[in-house]
GUBALO-754150 format. One record per residue: residue in one letter; x, y, z of N, C-alpha, C, O, CB in turn. Coordinates in pm, whole numbers, plus 32768, in hexadecimal, padded with zeros to 4 digits. Glycine has a CB too. Layout:
// residues N
AXYZXYZXYZXYZXYZ ...
***
This chain:
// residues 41
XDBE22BAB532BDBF02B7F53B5DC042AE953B6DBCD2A95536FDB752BA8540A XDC5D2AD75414DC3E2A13541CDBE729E05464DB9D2A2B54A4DCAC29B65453 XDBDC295D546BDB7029095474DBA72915552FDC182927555CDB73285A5400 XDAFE28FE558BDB2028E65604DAD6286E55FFDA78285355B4DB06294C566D XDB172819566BDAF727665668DAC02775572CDB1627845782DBCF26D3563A XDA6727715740DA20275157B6DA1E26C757B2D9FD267C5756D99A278C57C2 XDA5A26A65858DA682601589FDA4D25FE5900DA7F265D593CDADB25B758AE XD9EC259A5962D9EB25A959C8D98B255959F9D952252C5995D9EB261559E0 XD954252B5A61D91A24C65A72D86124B95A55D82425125A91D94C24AE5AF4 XD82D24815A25D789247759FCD74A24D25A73D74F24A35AE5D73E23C059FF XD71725405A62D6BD259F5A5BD6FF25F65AD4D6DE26085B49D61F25695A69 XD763261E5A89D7CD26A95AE8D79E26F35AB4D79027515B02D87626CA5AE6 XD75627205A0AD72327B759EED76B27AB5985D75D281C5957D73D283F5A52 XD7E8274658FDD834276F589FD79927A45841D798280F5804D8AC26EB585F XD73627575845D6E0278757D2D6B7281957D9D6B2287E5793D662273457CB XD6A027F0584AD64E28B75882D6A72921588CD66C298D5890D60828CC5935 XD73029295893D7A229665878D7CC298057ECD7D129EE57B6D7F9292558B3 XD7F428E957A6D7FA2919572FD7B1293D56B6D7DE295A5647D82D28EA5716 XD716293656EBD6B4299456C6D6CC2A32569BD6EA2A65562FD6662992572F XD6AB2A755739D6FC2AE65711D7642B2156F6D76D2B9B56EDD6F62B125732 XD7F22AA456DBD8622AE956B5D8412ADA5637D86D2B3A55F8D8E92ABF56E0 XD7F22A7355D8D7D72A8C5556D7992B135510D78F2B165495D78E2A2E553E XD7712B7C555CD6F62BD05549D7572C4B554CD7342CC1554BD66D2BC755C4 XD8022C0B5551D8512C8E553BD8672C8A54B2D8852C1A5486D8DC2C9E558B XD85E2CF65452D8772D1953F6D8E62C91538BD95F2C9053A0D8A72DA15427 XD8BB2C4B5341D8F52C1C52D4D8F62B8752FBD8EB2B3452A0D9802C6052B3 XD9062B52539BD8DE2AE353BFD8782A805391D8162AAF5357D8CC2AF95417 XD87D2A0953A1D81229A553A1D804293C541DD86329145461D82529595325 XD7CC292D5423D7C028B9549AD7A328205445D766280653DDD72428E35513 XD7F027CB54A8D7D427435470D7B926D154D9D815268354F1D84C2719541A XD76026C8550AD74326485570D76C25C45527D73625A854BCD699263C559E XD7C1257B555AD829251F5512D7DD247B5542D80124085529D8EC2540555A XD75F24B65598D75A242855BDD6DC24095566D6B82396554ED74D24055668 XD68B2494552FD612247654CCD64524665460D613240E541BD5A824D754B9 XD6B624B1542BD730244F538DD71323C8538BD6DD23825335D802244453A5 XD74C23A95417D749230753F7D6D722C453E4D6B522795389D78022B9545A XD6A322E7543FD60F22985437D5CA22CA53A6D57B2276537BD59B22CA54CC XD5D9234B534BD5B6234452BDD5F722D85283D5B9227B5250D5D623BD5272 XD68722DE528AD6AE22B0522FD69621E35229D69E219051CED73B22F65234 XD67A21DC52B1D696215552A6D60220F452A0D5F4207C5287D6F721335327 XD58C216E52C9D503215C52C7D4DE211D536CD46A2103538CD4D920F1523E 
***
C-alpha cells in the first residue's frame, strides 16, 4: 500500500486519524513532528 501524508492545521485530528488508519493491516504510523524533535533533541 502507499504511504498516506495527513496536513492540516494544529489540532484538526491528523494524529487521531492517522492513528487508526495505521491499525489497518501492514501500515505504520509516523508523527513527523516527534521525528523531529528525536532527532534534533
Amino acid at each position: 500500500m502507499k504511504n498516506i501524508i495527513l496536513t492540516g492545521m494544529p489540532g484538526a485530528g491528523k494524529s487521531t486519524v492517522g492513528v487508526i488508519l495505521a491499525k489497518t493491516p501492514g501500515m505504520n504510523f509516523i508523527n513527523t513532528d516527534i521525528a523531529i524533535q528525536k532527532k534534533n533533541g
